[in-house]
C-alpha positions in Angstrom: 58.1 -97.3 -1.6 56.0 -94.3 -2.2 52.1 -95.2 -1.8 50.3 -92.8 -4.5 47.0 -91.1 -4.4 44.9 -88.3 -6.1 44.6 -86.5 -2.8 46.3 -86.6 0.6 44.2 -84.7 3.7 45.8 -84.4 6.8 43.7 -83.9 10.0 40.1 -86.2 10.7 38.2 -83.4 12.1 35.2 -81.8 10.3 37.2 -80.2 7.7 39.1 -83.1 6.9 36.6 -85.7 6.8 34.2 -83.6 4.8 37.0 -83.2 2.2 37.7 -86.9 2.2 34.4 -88.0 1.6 33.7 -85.4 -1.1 37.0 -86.8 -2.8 35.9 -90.1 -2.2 32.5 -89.3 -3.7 34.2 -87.5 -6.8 35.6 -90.4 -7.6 39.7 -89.8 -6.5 41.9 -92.2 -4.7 42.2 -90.3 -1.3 43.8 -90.8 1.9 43.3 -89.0 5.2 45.6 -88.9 7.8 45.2 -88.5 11.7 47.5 -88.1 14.4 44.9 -88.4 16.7 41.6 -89.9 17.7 39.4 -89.3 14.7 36.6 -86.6 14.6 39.0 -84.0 15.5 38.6 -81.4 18.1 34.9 -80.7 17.7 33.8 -84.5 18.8 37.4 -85.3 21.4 38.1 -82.1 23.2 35.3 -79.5 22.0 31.7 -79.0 21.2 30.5 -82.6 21.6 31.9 -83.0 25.0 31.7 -78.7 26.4 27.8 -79.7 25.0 27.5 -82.7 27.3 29.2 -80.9 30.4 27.3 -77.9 29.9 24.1 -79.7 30.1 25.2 -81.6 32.8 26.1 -78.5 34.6 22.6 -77.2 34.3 20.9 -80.5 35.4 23.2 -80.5 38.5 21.8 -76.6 39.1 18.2 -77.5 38.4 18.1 -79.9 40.6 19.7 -77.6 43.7 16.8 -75.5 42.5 14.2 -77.6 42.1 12.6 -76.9 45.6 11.0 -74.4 44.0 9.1 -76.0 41.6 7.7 -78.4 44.5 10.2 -80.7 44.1 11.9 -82.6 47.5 15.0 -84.0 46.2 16.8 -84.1 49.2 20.2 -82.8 48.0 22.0 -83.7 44.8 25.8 -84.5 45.8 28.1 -84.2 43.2 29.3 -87.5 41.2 32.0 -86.3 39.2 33.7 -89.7 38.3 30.1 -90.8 36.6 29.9 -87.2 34.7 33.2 -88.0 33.3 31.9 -91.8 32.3 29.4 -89.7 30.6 31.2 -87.6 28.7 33.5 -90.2 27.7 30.3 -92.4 26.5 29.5 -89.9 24.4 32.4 -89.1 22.7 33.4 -92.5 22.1 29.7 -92.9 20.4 30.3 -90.0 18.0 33.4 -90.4 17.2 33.7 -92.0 13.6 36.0 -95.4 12.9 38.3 -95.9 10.4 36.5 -98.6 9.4 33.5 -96.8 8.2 36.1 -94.3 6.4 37.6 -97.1 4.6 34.6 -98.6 3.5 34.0 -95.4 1.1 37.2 -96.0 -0.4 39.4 -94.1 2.2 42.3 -94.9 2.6 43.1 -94.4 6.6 46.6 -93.6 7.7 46.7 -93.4 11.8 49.9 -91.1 12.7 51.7 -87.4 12.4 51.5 -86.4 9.0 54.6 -84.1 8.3 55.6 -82.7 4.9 59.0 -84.6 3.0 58.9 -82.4 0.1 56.1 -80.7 -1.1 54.4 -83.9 -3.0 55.3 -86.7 0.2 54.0 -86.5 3.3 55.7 -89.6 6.2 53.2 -90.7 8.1 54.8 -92.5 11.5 57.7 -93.5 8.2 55.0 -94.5 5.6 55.3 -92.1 2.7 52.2 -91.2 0.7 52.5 -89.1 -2.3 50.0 -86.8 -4.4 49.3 -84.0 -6.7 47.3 -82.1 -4.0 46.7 -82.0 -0.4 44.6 -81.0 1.8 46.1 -79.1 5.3 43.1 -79.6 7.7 45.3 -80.5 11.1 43.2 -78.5 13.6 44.0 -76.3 15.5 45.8 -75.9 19.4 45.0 -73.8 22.4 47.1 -70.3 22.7 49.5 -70.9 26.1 49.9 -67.1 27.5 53.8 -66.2 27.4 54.4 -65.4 31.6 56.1 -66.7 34.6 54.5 -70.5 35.7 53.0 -71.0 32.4 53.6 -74.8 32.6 51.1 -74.7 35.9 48.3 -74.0 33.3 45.4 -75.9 31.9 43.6 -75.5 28.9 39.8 -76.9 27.6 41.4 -79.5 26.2 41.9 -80.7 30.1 38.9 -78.7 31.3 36.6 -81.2 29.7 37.7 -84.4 31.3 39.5 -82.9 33.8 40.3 -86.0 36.3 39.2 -84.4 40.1 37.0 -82.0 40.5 38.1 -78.3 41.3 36.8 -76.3 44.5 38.2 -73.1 42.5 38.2 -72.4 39.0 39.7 -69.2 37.7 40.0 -68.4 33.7 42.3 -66.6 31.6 40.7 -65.1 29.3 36.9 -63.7 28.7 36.3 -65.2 25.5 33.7 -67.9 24.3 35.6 -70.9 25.4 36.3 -69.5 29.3 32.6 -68.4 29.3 30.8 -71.7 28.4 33.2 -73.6 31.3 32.7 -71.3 33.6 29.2 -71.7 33.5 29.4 -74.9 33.6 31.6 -75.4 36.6 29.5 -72.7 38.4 26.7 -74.6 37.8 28.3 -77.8 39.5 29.0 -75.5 42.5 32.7 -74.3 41.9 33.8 -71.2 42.6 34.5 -69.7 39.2 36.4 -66.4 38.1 37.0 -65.2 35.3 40.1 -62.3 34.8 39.0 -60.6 31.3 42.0 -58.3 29.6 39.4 -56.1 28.2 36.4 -53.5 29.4 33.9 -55.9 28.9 33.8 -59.3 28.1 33.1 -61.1 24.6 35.1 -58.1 22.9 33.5 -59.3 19.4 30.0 -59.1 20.6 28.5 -55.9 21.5 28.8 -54.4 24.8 25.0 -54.7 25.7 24.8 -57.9 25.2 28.3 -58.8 26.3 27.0 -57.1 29.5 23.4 -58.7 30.2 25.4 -62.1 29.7 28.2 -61.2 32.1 25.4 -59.3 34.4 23.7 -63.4 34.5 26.7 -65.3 35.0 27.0 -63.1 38.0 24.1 -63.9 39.3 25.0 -67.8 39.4 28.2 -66.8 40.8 30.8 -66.6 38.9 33.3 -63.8 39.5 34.7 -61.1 36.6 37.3 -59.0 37.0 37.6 -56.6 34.0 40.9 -54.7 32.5 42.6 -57.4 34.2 46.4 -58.8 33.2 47.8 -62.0 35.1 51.4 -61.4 35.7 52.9 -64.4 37.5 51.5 -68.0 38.6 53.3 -70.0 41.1 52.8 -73.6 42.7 50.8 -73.5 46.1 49.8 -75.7 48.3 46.3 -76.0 47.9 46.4 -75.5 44.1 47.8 -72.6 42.0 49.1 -69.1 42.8 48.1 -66.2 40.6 49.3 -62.4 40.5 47.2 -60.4 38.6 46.9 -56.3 37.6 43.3 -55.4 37.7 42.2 -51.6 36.6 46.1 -50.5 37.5 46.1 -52.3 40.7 48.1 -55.2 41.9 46.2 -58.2 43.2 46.3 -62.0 43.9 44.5 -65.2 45.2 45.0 -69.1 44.6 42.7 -71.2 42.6 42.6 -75.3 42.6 43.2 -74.9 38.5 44.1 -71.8 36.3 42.9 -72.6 33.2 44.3 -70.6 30.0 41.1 -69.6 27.6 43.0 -67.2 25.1 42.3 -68.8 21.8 43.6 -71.3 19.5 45.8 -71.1 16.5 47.1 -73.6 14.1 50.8 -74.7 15.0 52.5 -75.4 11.6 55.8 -77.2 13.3 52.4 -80.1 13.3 52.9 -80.3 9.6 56.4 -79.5 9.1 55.1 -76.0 6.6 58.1 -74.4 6.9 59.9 -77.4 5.0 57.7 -76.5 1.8 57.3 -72.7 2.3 54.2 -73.0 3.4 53.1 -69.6 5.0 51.3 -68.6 7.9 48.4 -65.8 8.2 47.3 -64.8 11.6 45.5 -67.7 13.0 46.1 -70.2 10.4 48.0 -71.1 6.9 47.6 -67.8 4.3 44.9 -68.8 2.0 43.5 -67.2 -1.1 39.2 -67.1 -1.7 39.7 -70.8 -3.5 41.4 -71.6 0.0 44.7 -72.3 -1.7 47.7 -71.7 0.0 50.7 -70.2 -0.7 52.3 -73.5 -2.4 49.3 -73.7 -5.3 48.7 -77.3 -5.0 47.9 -77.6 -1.6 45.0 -76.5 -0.3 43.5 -75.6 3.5 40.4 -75.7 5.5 38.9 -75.7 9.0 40.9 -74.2 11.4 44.1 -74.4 9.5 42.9 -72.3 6.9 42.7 -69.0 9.8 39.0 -68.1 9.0 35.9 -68.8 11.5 36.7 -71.2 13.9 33.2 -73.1 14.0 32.6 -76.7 13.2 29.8 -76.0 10.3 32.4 -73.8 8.8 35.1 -76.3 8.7 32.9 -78.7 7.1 31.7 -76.6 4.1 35.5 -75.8 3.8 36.3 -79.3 3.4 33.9 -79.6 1.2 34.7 -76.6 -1.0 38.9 -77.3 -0.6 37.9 -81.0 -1.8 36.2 -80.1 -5.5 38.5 -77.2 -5.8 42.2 -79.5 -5.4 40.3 -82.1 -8.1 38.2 -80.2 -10.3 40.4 -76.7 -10.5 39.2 -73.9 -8.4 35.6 -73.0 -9.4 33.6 -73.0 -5.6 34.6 -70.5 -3.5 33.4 -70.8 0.4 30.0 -69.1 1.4 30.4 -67.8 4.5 28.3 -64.6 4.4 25.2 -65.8 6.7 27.1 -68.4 9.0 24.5 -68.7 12.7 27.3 -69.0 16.1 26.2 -69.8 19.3 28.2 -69.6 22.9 26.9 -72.6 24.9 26.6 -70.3 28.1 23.8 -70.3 30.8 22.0 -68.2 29.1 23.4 -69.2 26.0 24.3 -65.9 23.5 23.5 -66.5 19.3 25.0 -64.1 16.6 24.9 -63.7 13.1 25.6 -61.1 10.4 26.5 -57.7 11.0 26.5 -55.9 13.7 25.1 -52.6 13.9 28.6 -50.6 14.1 29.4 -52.8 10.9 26.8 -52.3 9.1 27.8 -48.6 7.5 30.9 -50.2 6.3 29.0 -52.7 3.8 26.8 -49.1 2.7 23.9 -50.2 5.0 21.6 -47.4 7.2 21.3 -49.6 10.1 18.6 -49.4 12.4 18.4 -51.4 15.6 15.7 -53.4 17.6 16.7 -53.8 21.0 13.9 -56.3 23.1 14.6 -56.7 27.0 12.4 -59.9 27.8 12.9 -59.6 31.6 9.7 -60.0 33.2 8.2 -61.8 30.1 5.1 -64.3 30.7 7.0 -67.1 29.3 10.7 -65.9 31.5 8.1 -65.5 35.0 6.1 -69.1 34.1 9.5 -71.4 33.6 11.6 -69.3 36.1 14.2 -69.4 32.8 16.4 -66.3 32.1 13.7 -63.3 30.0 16.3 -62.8 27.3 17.9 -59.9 25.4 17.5 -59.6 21.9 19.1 -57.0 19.3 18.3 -57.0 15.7 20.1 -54.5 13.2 18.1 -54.1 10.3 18.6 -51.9 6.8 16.5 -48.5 7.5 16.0 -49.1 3.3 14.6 -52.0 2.7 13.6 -53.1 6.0 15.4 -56.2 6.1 17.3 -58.1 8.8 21.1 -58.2 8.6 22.1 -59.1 11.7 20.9 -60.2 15.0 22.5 -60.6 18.6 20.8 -62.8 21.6 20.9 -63.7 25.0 18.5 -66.5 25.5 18.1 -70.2 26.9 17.1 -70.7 23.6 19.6 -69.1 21.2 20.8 -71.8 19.3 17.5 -72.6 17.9 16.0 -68.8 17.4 19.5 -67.3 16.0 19.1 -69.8 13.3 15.6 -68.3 12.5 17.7 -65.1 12.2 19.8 -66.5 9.4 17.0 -67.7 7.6 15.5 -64.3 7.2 18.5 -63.0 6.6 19.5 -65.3 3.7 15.9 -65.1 2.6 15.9 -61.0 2.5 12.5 -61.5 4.1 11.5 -57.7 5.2 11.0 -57.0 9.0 7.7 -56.9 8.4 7.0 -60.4 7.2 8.4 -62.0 10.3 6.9 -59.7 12.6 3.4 -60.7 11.2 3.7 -64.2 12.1 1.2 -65.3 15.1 3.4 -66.8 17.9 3.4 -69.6 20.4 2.8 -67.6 23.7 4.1 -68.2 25.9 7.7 -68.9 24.6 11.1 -67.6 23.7 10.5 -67.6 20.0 7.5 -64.8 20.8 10.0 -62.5 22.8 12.0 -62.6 19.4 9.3 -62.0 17.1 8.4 -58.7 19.4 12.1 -58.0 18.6 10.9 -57.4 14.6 8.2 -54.9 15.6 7.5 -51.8 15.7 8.9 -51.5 12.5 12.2 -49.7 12.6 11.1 -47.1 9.3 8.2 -46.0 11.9 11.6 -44.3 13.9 12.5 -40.9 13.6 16.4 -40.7 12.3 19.2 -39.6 15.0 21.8 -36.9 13.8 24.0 -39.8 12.3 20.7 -41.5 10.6 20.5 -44.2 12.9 17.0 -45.6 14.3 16.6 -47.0 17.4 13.8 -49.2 18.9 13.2 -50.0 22.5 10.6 -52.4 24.1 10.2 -54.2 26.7 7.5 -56.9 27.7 
């Protein structure tokens, strides 16, 4: 017998949940279902735990280095088995209960959700029917199509992986390979990282894609640029890996090979193609109400294809939620959305970037703020900091900004707020600082004002300053 509801949502990760509650709130019978631990990939296999190892990481590094700060620590062997007790601590008190869920009036179905027709989903053989769904099942890691594929890793190991590797080596010089290999260069493997493209972090720009990669190489992990892996093979001391690097051939062997590429929604998880449910590049096609191609179903987080960030997937839940019950009136807000790489240093973004910036009928001009050698970098020993801000030569306004910093995840958010504010340059710059700190190296970032610049052939400004 068919159980019915208002709403069905499929995957308890931050888009789902979020859309559950908000149904729950609105009043609607819902039910969310989970083939998984709940919380999704954020609190089981991503930020939560890469946030916990990363720290972990630098504690282990601080303390090699701590000799010169006066300290005598006598050596700082490696426990592995209690960092994994750790991160296992913490996930497991994050990670929400079904009995919480159910106590707001969802209904909590534990099992793979897959489409019957497109008003049932079977969940482990239970049916549960609806007017409107909810797709917001997550997303998987990308496994590169070559020979000894099946001797990869992903993150999804990386994070609680069981012994710990003397060699590291990533594929892939995205976001995801960059915050591990910091990490596990910070423990004392030896880390590389082989990068397909001129320059890591291809969606960032290259200067600051380069003063990150320029720091990481100082910690010691390895890059090697314009670089293809061709073949892995099983060897004796861990895996094999042939590689093309810059036209030439190349090898070595690595404990673990881990596959960093990206993630996409699989929708074979959902049984989509059943309905006629269509995909996009990343994720299920979705129109600005984030309704997919079959009208009553909706999709959000990952699933939906659009930023892959936990914040985002939350506001889409939210958004996919009142729009399934209430008709499509709220359409997602993404314009000003902060993102942060948990590196050592760690690198914040948000907005446009200057090469960007023409294309939305913006003048751009760009403050570029080298903090090497600052009072606050030469006091803590921590990394100066790069910071780029792209303004509108027009109105003098921030809209967008680019960081390398120990403390980007709390100054880029400053950056949104000035952006969403429409603040000009000025204003910010005129605020007295705390000196010394990282939040003063950014606020020499907003000044000299950018309209005090002289105007290049192709009207661009340019500011340069360093400590």
């Amino acid at each position: 017998m068919v159980e019915r509801f208002d709403l069905v949502v499929i995957g308890a990760g931050a888009a789902g949940i979020s859309a559950a509650r908000t149904a729950a709130d609105l009043g609607a019978r819902v039910a969310l279902a989970e083939r998984g631990a709940l919380g999704g990939l954020c609190i089981n296999r991503g930020c939560i735990p890469k946030k916990a190892l990363v720290t972990a990481g630098r504690a282990h590094r601080l303390v090699r280095e701590a000799a010169g700060s006066g300290a005598r620590p006598g050596g700082a062997p490696l426990d592995w088995d209690e960092v994994l007790r750790r991160q296992n601590e913490i996930v497991d008190a994050l990670r929400p209960s079904a009995a919480d869920l159910e106590r707001r009036g969802i209904r909590v179905a534990i099992g793979a959700a897959q489409f019957a027709d497109p008003h049932i989903v079977e969940v482990n053989g239970r049916p549960l029917g609806a007017e409107r769904f909810i797709v917001a099942a997550g997303s998987q890691p990308v496994i590169p199509a070559l020979p000894g594929r099946e001797l990869l890793i992903t993150s999804d190991h990386l994070l609680f992986l069981p012994a710990f590797p003397a060699s590291l080596t990533f594929i892939g010089g995205g976001p995801v390979a960059l915050e591990l290999a910091g990490a596990y260069a910070d423990f004392g493997s030896r880390v590389t990282v082989l990068a397909r493209d001129a320059e890591i972090l291809p969606s960032v720009d290259a200067d600051v894609a380069r003063y990150l990669r320029k720091s990481m190489e100082a910690r010691g992990v390895a890059f090697r640029l314009h670089t293809t892996v061709t073949r892995l093979a099983a060897a004796r001391d861990g895996v094999h890996v042939e590689f093309d690097s810059a036209g030439m051939a190349n090898e070595m062997t690595s404990s673990q090979v881990c596959a960093a590429v990206g993630r996409r929604f699989h929708p074979r998880t959902i049984g989509a193609a059943r309905i006629g449910l269509e995909m996009g590049r990343l994720g299920l096609r979705t129109g600005p109400y984030l309704s997919t191609s079959v009208p009553h179903i909706y999709a959000a987080g990952d699933a939906a294809g659009n930023r892959q960030l936990t914040p985002v997937a939350a506001h889409e839940g939210r958004i996919a939620a009142v729009n399934a019950l209430r008709g499509d009136t709220e359409r997602a807000d993404e314009a000003v959305i902060p993102q942060v790489l948990f590196t050592t240093p760690e690198v914040g973004l948000v907005g446009l970037s200057y090469g960007d910036a023409p294309a939305h009928g913006i003048h751009p001009a760009v403050s570029r703020h080298d903090a090497r050698g600052s009072s606050n970098s030469v006091a803590t020993g921590e990394e100066g900091g790069y910071f780029k801000l792209v303004f509108d030569q027009d109105s003098q306004r921030l809209v967008g900004a680019q960081m390398v910093s120990p403390a980007a995840a709390e100054l880029i958010q400053l950056c949104a707020l000035a952006i969403r504010s429409r603040v000009p340059g000025s204003l910010v710059a005129g605020q007295l600082s705390v000196h010394p700190s990282q939040g003063e190296r950014l606020l020499r970032a907003f000044g000299p004002e950018p309209h005090g610049v002289p105007r290049t052939a192709d009207g661009a400004g340019v500011v340069e300053s360093r400590p």
